[in-house]
C-alpha positions as a Python dict, from the first residue, in 0.01 Angstrom:
ca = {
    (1, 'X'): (0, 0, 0),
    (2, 'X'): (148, -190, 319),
    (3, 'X'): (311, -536, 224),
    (4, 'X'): (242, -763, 465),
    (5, 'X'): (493, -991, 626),
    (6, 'X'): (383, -1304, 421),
    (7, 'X'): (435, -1184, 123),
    (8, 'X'): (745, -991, 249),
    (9, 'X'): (871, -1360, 338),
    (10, 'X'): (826, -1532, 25),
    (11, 'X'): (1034, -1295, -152),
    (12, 'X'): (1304, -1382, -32),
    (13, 'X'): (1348, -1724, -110),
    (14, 'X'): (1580, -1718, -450),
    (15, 'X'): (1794, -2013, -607),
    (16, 'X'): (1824, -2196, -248),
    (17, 'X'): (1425, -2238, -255),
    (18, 'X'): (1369, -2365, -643),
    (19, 'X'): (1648, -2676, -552),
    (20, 'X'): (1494, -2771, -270),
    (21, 'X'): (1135, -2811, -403),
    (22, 'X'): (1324, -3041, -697),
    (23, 'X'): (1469, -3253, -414),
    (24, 'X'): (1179, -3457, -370),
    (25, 'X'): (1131, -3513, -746),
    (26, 'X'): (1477, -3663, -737),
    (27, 'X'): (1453, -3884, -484),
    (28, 'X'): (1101, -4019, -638),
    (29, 'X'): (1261, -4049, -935),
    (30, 'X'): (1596, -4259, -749),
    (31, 'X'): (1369, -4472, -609),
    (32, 'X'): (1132, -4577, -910),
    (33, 'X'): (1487, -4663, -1073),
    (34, 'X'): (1587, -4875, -847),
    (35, 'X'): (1315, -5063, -753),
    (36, 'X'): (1110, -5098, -1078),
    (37, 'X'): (1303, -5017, -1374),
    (38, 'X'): (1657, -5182, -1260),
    (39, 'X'): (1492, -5541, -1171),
    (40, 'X'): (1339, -5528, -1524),
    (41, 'X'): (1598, -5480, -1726),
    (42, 'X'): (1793, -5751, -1523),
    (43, 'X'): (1472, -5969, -1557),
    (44, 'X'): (1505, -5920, -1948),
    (45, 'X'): (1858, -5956, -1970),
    (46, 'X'): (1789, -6313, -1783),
    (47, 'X'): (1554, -6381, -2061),
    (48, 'X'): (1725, -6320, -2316),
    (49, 'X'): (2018, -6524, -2199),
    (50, 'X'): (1802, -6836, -2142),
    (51, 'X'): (1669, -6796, -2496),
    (52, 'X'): (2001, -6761, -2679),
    (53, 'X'): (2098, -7057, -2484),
    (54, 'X'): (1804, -7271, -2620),
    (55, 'X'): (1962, -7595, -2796),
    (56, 'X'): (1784, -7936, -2959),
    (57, 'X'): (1637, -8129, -2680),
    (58, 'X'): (1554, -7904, -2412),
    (59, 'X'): (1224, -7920, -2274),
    (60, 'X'): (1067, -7564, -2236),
    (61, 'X'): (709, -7427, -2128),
    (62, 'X'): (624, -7145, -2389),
    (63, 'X'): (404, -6846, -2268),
    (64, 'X'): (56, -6990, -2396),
    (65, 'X'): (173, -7272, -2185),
    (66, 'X'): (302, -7551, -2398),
    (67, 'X'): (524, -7751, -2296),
    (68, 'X'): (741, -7965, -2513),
    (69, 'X'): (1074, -8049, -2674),
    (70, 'X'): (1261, -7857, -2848),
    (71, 'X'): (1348, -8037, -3206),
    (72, 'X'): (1505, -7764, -3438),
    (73, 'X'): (1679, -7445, -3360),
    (74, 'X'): (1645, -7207, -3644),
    (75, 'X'): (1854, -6879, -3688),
    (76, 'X'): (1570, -6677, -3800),
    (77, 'X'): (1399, -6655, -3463),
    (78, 'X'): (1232, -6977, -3478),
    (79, 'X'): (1231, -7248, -3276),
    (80, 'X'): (1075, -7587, -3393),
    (81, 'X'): (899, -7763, -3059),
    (82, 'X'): (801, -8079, -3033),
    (83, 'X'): (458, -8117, -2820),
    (84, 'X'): (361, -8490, -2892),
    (85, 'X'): (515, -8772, -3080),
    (86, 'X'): (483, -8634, -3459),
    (87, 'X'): (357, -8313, -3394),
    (88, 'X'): (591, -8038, -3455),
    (89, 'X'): (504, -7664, -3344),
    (90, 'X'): (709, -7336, -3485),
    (91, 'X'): (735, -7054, -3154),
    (92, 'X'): (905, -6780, -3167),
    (93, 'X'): (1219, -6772, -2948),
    (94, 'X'): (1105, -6444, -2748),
    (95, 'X'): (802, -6677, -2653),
    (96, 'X'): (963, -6935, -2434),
    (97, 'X'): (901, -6897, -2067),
    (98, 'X'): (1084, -7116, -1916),
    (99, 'X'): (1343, -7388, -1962),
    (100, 'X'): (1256, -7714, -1779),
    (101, 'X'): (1531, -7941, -1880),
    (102, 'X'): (1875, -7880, -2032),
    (103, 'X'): (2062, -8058, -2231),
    (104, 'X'): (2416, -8064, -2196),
    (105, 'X'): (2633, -8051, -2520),
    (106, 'X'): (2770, -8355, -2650),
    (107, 'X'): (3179, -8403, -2565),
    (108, 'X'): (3413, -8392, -2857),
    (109, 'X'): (3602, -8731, -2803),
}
């Protein structure tokens, strides 16, 4: 019959009390953007810079880790690496790792 003063209280609390318990949730949220899911889509922009940028005679480490010369750029996806004298490898281009040595482009005399 008698309401106590707790649950008198928590009555009370309206609009002003739903926002605040969200605040947290935001701020997790904030944070988890920028410090995992903003550095990875940099990361992968990166990477897919360096691959578009691949050209014939560039040395590159693939991600099953080998490492070679690049001897054929195709447009389908491909790239045609070079890992001994003779022996020719087809990657695909989302599977280079790194570039070790750049070429620079020939100048148009």
């Amino acid at each position: 019959m008698f309401a106590t003063p707790a649950f008198a209280q928590a009555a009370g609390g309206g609009a002003a009390g739903a926002f605040g318990s969200f605040i947290p949730l935001i701020l997790i949220f904030a944070i988890m953007y920028f410090l995992l899911i903003r550095p990875q889509q940099k990361k992968a922009k990166e990477h897919k810079a360096m691959v578009d940028a691949l050209r014939r005679g560039d040395q590159v480490i693939t991600q099953g880790g080998l490492i070679g010369k690049v001897s054929k750029v195709k447009d389908d996806g491909e790239v045609e690496v070079e890992i001994a004298e003779n022996v020719k490898v087809r990657v695909v281009r989302q599977t280079i790792a790194q570039v070790l040595n750049r070429t620079e482009p020939a100048e148009k005399a």
